[in-house]
C-alpha positions as CSV (number, residue, x, y, z in Angstrom):
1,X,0.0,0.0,0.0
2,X,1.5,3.6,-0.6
3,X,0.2,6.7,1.3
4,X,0.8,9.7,-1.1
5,X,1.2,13.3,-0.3
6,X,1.6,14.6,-3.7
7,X,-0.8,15.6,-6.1
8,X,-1.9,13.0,-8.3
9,X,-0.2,14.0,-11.4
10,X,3.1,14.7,-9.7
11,X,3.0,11.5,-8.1
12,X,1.4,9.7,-11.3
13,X,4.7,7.5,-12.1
14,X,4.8,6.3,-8.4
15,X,1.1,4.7,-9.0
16,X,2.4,3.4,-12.4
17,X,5.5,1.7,-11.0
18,X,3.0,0.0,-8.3
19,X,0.6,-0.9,-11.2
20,X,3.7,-2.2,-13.4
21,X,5.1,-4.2,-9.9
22,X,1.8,-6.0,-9.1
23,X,1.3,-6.8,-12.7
24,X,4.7,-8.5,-12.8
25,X,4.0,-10.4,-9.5
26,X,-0.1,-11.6,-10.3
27,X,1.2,-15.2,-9.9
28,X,2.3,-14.8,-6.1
29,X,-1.0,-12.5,-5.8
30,X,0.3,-9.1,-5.0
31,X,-2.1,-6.9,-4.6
32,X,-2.0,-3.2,-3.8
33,X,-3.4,0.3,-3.8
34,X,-2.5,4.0,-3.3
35,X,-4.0,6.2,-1.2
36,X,-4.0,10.2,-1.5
37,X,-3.9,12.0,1.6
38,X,-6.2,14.6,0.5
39,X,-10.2,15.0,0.5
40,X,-12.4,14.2,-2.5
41,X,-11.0,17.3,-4.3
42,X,-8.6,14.9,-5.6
43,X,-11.3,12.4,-7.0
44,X,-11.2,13.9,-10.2
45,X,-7.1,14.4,-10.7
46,X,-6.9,10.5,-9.5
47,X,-9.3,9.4,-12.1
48,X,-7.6,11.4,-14.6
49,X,-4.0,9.8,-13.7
50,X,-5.7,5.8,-13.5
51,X,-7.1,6.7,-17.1
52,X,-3.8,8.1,-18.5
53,X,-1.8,5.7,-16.8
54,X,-3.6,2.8,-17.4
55,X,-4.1,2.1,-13.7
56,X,-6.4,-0.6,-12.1
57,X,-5.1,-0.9,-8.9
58,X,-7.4,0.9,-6.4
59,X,-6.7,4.7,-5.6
60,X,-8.0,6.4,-3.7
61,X,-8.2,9.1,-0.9
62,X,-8.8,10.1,2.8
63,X,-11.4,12.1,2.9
64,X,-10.3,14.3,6.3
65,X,-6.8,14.4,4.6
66,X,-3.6,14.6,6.7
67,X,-5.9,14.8,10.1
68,X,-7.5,11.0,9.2
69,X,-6.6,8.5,11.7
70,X,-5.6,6.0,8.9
71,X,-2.1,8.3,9.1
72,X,-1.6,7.5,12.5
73,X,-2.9,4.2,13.1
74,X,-0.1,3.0,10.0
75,X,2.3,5.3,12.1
76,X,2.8,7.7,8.6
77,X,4.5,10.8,8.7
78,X,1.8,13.2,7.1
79,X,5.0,15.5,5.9
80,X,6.7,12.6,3.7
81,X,5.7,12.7,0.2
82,X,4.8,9.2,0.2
83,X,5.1,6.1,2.2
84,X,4.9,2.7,0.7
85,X,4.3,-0.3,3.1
86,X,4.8,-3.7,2.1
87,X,2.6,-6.0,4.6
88,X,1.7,-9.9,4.1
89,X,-0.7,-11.5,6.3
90,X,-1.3,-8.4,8.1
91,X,2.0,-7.7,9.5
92,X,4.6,-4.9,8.2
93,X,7.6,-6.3,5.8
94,X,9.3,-3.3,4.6
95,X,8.7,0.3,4.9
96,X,9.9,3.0,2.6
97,X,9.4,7.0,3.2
98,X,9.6,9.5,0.7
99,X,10.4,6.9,-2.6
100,X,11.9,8.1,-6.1
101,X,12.9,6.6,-9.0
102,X,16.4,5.9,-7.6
103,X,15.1,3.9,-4.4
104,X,12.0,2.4,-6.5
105,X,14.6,-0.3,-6.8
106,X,14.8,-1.1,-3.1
107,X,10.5,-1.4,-3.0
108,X,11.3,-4.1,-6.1
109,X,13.8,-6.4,-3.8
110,X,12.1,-6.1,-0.9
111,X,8.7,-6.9,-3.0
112,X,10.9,-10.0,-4.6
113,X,11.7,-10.9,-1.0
114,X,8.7,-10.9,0.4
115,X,7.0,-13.0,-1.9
116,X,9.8,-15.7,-1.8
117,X,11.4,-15.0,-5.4
């Protein structure tokens, strides 16, 4: 799952890597989505970006923003521009803060590590 700050066309390749990585692991059944830590202003820049991009993971948003609870019960720092949390059977595998393309690479191992390839 991936908690993004950003707006959803600056964050747009960061949903299309997710797409592109659960895609590549549908045999092991990775699933995922991205939530936008913004209210439902957003709805219609997030449906732009899933058409453009070609996106059918879920996305989404909080709808109170950076005061939900969701932030703080998945202990998220509502300043980082994104958060991606890899979790299997509801406990926390890997947690990266504020990902580019540089440390995408690191989500992709520690996906590939997760999921036993």
């Amino acid at each position: 799952m991936a908690f993004v700050k950003d707006d959803p066309a600056k964050s747009a390749s960061l949903a299309a890597a997710i797409q592109k990585l659960t895609d590549a692991h549908k045999d092991k059944d990775l699933r995922s989505f991205v939530v936008y830590v913004g209210g439902q202003e957003l709805q219609p820049a997030i449906d732009k970006v899933a058409q453009e991009k070609k996106i059918t993971i879920p996305l989404t948003f909080l709808a109170e923003g950076a005061k939900s609870n969701a932030l703080g019960a998945y202990k998220i720092n509502p300043e980082a521009k994104n958060t991606v949390m890899l979790y299997s059977k509801k406990n926390v595998q890997s947690t990266f803060v504020n990902v580019d393309q540089k440390s995408w690479a690191d989500v992709e191992k520690a996906t590939a590590q997760m999921l036993g390839k």
